[in-house]
Every structure is written in structure tokens, then in C-alpha cells.
PDB file of N, H, CA, C and O in Angstrom:
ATOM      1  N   UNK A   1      -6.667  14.269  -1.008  1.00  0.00           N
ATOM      2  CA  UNK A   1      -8.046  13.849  -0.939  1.00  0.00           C
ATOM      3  C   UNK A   1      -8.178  12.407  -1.439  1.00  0.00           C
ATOM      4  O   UNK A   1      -7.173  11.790  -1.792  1.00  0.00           O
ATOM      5  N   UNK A   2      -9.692  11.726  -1.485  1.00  0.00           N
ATOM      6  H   UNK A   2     -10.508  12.227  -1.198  1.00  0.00           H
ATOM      7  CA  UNK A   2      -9.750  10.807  -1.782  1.00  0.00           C
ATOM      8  C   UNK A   2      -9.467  10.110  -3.464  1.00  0.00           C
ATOM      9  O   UNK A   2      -9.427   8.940  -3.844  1.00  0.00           O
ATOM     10  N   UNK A   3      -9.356  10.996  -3.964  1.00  0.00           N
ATOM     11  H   UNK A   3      -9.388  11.946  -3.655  1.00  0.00           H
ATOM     12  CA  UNK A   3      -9.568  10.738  -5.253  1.00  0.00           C
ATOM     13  C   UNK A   3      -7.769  10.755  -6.119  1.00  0.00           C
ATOM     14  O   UNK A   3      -7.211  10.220  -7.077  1.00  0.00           O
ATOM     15  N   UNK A   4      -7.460  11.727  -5.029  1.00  0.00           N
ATOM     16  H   UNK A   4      -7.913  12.161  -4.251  1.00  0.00           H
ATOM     17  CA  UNK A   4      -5.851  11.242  -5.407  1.00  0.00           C
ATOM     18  C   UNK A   4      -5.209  10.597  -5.032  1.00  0.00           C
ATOM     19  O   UNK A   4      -4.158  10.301  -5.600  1.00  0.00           O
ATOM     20  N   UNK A   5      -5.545  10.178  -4.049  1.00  0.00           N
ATOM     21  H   UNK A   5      -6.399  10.419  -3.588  1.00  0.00           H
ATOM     22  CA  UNK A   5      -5.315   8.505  -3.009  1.00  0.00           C
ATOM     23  C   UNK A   5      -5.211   7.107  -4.347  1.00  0.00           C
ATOM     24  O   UNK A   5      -4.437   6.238  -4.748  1.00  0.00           O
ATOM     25  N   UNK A   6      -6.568   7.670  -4.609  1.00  0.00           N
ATOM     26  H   UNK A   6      -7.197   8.376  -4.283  1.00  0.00           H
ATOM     27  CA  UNK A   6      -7.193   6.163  -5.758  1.00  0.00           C
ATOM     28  C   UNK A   6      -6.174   6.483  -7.044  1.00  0.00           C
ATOM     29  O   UNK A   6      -5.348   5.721  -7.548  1.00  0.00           O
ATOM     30  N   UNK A   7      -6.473   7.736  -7.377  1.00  0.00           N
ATOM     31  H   UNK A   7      -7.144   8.355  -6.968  1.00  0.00           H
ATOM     32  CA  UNK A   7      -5.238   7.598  -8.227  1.00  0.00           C
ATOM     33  C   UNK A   7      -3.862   7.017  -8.405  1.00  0.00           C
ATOM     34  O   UNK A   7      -3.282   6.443  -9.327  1.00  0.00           O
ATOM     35  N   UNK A   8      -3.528   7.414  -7.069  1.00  0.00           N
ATOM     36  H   UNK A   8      -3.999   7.880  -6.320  1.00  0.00           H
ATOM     37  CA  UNK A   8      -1.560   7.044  -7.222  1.00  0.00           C
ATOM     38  C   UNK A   8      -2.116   5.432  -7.189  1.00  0.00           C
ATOM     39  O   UNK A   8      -1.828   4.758  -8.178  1.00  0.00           O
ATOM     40  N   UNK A   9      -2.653   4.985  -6.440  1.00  0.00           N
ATOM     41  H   UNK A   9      -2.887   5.532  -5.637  1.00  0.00           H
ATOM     42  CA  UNK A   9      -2.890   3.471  -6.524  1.00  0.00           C
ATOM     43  C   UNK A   9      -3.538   2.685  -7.527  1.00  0.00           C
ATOM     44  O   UNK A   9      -3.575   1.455  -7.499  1.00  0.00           O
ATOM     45  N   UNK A  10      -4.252   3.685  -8.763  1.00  0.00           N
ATOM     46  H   UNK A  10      -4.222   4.685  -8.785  1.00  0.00           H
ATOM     47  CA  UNK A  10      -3.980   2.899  -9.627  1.00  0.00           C
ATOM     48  C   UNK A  10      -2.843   2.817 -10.059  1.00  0.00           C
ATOM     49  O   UNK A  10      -2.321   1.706 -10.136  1.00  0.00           O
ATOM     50  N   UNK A  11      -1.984   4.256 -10.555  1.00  0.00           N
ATOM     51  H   UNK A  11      -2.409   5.159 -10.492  1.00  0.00           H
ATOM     52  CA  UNK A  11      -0.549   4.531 -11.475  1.00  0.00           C
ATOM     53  C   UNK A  11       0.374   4.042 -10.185  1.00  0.00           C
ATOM     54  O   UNK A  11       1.238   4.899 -10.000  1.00  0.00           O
ATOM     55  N   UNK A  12       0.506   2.746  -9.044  1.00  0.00           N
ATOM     56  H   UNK A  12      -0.196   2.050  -9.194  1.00  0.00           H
ATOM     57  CA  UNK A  12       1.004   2.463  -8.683  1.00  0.00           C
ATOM     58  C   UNK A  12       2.372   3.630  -7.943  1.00  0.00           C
ATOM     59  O   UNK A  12       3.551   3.278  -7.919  1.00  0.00           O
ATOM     60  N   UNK A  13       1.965   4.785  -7.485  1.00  0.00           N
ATOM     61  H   UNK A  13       1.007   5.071  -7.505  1.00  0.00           H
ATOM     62  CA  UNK A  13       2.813   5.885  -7.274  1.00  0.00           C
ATOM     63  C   UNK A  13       2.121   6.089  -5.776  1.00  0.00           C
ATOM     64  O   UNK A  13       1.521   7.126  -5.493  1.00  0.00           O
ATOM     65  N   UNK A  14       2.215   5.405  -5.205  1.00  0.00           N
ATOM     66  H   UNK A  14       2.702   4.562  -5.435  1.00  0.00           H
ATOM     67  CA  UNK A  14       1.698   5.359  -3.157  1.00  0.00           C
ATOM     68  C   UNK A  14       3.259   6.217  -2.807  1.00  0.00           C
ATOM     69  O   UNK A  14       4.386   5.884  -3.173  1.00  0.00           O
ATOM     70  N   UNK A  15       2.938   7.142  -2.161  1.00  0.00           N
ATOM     71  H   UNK A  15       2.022   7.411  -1.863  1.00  0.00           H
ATOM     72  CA  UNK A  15       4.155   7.803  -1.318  1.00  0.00           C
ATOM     73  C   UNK A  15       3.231   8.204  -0.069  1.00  0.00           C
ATOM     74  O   UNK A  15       2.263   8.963  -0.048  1.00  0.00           O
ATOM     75  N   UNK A  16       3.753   7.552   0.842  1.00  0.00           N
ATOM     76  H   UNK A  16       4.540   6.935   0.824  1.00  0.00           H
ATOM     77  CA  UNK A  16       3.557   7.906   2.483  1.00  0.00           C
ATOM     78  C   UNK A  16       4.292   9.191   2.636  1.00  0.00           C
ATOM     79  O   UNK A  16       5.516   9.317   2.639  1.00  0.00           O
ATOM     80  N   UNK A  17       3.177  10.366   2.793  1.00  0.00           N
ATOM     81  H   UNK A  17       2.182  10.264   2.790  1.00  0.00           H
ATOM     82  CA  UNK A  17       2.961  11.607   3.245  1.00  0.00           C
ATOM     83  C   UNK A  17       3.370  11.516   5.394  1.00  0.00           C
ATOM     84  O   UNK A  17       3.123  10.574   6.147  1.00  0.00           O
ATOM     85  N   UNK A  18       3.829  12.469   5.635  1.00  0.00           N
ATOM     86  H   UNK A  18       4.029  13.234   5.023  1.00  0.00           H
ATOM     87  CA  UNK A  18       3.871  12.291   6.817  1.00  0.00           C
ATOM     88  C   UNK A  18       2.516  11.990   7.783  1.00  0.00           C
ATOM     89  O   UNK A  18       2.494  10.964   8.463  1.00  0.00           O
ATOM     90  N   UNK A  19       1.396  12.938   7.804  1.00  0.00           N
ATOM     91  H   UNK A  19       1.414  13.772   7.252  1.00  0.00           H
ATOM     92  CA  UNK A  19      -0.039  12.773   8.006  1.00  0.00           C
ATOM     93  C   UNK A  19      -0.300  11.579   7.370  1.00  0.00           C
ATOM     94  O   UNK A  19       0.249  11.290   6.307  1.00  0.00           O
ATOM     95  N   UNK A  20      -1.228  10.734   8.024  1.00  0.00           N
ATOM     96  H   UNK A  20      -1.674  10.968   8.887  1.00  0.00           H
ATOM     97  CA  UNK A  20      -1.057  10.192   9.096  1.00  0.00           C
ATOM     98  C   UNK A  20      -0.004   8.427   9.258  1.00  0.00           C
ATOM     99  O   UNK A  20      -0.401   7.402   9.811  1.00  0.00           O
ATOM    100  N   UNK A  21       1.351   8.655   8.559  1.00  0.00           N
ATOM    101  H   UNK A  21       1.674   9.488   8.110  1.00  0.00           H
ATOM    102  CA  UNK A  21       1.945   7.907   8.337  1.00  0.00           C
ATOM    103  C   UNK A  21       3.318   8.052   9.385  1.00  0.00           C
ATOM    104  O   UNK A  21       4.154   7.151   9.321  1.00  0.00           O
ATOM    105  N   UNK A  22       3.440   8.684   9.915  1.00  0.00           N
ATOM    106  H   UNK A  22       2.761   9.416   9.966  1.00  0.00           H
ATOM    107  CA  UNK A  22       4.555   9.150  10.876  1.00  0.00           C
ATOM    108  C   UNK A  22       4.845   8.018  11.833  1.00  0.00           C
ATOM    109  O   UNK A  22       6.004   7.702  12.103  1.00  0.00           O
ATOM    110  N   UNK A  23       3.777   7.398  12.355  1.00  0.00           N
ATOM    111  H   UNK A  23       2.836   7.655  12.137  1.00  0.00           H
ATOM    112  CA  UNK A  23       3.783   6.061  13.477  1.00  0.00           C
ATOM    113  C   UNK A  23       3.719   4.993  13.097  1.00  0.00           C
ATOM    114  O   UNK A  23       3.628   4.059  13.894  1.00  0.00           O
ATOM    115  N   UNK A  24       3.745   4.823  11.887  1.00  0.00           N
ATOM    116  H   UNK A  24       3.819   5.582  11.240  1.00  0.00           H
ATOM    117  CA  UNK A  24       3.479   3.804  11.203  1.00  0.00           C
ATOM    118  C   UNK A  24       4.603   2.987  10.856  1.00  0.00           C
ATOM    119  O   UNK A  24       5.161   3.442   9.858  1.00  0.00           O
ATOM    120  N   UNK A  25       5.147   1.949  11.305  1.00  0.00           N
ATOM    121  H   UNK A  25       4.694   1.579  12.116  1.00  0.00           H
ATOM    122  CA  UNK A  25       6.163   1.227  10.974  1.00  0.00           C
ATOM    123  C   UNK A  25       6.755   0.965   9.392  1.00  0.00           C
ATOM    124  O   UNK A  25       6.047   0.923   8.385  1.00  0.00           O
ATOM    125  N   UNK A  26       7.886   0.839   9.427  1.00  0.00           N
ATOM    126  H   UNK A  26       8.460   0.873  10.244  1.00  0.00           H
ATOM    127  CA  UNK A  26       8.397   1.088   7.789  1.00  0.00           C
ATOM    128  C   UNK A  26       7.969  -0.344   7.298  1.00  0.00           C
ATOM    129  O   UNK A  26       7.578  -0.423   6.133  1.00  0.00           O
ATOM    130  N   UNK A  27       8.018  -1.910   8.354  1.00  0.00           N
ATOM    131  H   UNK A  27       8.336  -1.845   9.300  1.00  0.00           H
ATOM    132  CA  UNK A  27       7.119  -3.082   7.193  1.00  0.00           C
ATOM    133  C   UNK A  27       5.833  -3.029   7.641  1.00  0.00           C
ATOM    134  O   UNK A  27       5.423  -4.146   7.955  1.00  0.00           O
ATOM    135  N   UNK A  28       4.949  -2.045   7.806  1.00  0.00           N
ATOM    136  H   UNK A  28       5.283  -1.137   7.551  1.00  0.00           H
ATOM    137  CA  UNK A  28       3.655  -1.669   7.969  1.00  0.00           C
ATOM    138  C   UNK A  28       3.565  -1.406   6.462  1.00  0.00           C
ATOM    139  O   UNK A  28       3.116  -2.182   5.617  1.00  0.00           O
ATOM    140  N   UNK A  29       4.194   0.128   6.219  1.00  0.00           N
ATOM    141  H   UNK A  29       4.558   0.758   6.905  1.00  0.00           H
ATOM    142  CA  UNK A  29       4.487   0.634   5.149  1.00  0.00           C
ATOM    143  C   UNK A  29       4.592  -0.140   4.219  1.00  0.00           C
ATOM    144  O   UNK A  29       3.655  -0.024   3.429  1.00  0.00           O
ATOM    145  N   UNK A  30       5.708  -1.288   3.807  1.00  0.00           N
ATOM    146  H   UNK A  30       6.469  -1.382   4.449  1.00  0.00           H
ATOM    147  CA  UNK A  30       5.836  -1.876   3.429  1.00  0.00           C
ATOM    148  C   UNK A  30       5.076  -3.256   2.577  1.00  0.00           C
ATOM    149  O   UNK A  30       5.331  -3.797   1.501  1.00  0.00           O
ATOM    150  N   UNK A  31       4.320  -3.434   3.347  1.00  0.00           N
ATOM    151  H   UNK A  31       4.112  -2.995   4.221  1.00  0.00           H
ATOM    152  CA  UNK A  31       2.955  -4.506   3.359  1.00  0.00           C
ATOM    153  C   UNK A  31       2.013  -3.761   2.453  1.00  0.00           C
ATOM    154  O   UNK A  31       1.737  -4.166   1.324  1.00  0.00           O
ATOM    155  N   UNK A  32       1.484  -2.560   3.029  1.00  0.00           N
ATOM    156  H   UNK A  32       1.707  -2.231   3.946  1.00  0.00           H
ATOM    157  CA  UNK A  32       0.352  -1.786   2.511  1.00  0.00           C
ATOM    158  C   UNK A  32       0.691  -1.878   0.821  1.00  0.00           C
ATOM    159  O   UNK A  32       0.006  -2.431  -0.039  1.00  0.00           O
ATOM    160  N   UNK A  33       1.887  -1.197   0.669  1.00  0.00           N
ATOM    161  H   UNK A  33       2.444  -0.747   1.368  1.00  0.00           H
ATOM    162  CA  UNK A  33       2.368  -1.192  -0.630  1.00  0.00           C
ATOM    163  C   UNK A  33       2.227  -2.499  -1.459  1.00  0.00           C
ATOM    164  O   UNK A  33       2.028  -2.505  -2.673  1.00  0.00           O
ATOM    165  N   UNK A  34       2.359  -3.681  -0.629  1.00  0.00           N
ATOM    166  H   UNK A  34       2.521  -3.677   0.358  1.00  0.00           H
ATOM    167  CA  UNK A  34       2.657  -4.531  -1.716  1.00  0.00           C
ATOM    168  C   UNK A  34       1.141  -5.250  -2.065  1.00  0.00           C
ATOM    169  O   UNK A  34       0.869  -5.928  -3.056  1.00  0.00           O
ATOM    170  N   UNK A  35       0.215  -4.869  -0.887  1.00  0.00           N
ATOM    171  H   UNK A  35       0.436  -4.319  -0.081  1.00  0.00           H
ATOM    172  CA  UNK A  35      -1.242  -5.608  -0.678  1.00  0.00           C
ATOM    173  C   UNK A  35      -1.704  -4.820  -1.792  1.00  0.00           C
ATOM    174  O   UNK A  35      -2.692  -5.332  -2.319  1.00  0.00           O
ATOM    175  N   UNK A  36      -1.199  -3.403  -2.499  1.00  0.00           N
ATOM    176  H   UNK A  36      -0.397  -2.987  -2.071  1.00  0.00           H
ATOM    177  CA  UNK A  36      -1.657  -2.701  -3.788  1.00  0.00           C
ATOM    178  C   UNK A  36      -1.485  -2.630  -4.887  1.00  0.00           C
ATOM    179  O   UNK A  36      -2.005  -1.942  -5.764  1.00  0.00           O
ATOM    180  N   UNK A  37       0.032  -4.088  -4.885  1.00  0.00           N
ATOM    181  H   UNK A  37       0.455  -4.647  -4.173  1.00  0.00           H
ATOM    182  CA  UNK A  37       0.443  -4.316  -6.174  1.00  0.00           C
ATOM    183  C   UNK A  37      -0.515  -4.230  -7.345  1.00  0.00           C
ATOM    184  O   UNK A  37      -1.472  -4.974  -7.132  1.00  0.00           O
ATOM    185  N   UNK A  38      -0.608  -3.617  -8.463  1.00  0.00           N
ATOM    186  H   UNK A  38       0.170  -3.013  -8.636  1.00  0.00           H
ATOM    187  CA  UNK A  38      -1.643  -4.054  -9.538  1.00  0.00           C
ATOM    188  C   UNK A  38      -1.622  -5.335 -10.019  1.00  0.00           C
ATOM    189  O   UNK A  38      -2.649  -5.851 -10.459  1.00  0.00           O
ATOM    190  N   UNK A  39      -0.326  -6.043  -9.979  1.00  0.00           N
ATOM    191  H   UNK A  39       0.508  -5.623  -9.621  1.00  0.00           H
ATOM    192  CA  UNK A  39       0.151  -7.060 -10.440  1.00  0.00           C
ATOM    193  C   UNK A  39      -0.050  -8.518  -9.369  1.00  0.00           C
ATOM    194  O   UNK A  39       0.753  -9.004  -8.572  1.00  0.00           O
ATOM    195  N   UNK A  40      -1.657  -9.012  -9.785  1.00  0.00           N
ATOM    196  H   UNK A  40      -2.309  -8.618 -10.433  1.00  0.00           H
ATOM    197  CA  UNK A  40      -1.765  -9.921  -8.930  1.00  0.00           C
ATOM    198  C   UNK A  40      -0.995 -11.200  -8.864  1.00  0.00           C
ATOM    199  O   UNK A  40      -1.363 -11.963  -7.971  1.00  0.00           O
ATOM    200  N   UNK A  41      -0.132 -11.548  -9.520  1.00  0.00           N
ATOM    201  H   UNK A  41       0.167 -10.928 -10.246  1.00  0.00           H
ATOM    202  CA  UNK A  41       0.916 -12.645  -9.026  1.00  0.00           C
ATOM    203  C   UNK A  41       2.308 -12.132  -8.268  1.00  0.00           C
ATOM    204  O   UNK A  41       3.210 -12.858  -7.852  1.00  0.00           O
ATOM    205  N   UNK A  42       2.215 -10.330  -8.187  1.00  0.00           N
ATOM    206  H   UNK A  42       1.482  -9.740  -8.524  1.00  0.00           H
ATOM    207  CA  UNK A  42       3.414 -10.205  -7.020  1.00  0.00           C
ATOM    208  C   UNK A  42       2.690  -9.810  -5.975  1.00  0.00           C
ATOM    209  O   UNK A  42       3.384  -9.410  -5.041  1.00  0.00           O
ATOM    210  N   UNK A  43       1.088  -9.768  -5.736  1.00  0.00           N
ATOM    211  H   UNK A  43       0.524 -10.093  -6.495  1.00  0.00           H
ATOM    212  CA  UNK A  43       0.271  -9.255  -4.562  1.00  0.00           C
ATOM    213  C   UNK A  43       0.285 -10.140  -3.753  1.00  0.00           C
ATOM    214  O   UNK A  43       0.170 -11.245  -4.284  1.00  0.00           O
ATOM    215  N   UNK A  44       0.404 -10.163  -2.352  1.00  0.00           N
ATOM    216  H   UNK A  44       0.497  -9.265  -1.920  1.00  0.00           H
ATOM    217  CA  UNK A  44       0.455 -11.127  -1.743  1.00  0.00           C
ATOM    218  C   UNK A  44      -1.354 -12.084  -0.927  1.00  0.00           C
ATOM    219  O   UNK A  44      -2.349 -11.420  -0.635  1.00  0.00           O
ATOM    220  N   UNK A  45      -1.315 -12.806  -0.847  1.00  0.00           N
ATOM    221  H   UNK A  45      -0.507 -13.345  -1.084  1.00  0.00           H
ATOM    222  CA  UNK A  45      -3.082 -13.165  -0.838  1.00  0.00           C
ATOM    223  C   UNK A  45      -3.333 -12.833  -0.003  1.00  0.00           C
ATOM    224  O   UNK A  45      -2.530 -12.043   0.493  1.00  0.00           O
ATOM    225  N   UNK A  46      -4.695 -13.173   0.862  1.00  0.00           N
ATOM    226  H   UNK A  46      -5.348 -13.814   0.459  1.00  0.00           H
ATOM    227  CA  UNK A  46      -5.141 -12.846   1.989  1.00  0.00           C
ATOM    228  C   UNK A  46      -4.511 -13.304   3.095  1.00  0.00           C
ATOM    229  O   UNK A  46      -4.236 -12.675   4.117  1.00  0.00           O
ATOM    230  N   UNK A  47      -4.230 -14.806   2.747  1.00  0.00           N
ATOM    231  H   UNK A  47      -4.453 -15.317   1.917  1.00  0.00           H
ATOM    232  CA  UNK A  47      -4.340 -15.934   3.435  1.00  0.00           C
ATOM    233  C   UNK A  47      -1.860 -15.572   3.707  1.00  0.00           C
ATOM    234  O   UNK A  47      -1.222 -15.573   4.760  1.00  0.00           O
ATOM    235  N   UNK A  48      -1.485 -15.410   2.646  1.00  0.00           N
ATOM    236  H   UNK A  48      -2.003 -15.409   1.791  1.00  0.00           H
ATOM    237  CA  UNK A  48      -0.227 -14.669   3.006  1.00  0.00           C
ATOM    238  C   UNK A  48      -0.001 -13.954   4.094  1.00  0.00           C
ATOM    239  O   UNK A  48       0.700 -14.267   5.056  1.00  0.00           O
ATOM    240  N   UNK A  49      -0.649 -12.922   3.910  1.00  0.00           N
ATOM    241  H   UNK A  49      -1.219 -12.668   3.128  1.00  0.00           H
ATOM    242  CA  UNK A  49      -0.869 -11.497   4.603  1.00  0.00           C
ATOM    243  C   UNK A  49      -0.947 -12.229   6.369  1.00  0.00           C
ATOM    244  O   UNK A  49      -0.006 -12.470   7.125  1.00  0.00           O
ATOM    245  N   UNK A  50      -2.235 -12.403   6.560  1.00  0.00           N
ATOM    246  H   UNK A  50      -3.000 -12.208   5.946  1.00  0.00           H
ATOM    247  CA  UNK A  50      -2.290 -13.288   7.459  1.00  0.00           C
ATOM    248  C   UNK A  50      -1.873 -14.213   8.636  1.00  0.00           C
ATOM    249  O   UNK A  50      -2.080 -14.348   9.842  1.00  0.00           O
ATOM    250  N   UNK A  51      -0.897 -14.993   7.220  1.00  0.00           N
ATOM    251  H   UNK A  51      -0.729 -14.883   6.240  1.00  0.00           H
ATOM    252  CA  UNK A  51      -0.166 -16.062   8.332  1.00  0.00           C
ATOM    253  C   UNK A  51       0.937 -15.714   8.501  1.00  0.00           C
ATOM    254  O   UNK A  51       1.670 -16.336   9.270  1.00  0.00           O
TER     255      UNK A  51
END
């Protein structure tokens, strides 16, 4: 649910469940994870992401 979603992403613990992550490319995956870093000098910016 939603609330354990927000959780792991605060305690930084994101694990891609198969639903609805199955089609999802592994540096899709990859990205998502790091756009959630808590740690905003290893998060990458908008303007990163982006270009």
C-alpha cells in the first residue's frame, strides 16, 4: 500500500516487487532509486535527470 511505499523510501529500503515493475528496465529501476536518494548531494538534480 501507500504508506509502505513512503516508508521504505524514507528508511531508504525501495525493492522493486514484480507488480508493476516487471517491464520496467533495470536503468529505469535504477534512476528511480537514485532520484530517492535521502542524501541530497548523491541525488541527482532535475536538470541531471533530464539531460
Amino acid at each position: 500500500n501507500k504508506q509502505r511505499v513512503a516508508q521504505a523510501i524514507i528508511q531508504s529500503n525501495l525493492v522493486f516487487q514484480p507488480k508493476p515493475w516487471p517491464k520496467v528496465s533495470d536503468n529505469a529501476k535504477d534512476l528511480v532509486k537514485k532520484m530517492l536518494d535521502l542524501d541530497p548531494k548523491r541525488r541527482p538534480t532535475a536538470q541531471e535527470v533530464l539531460g
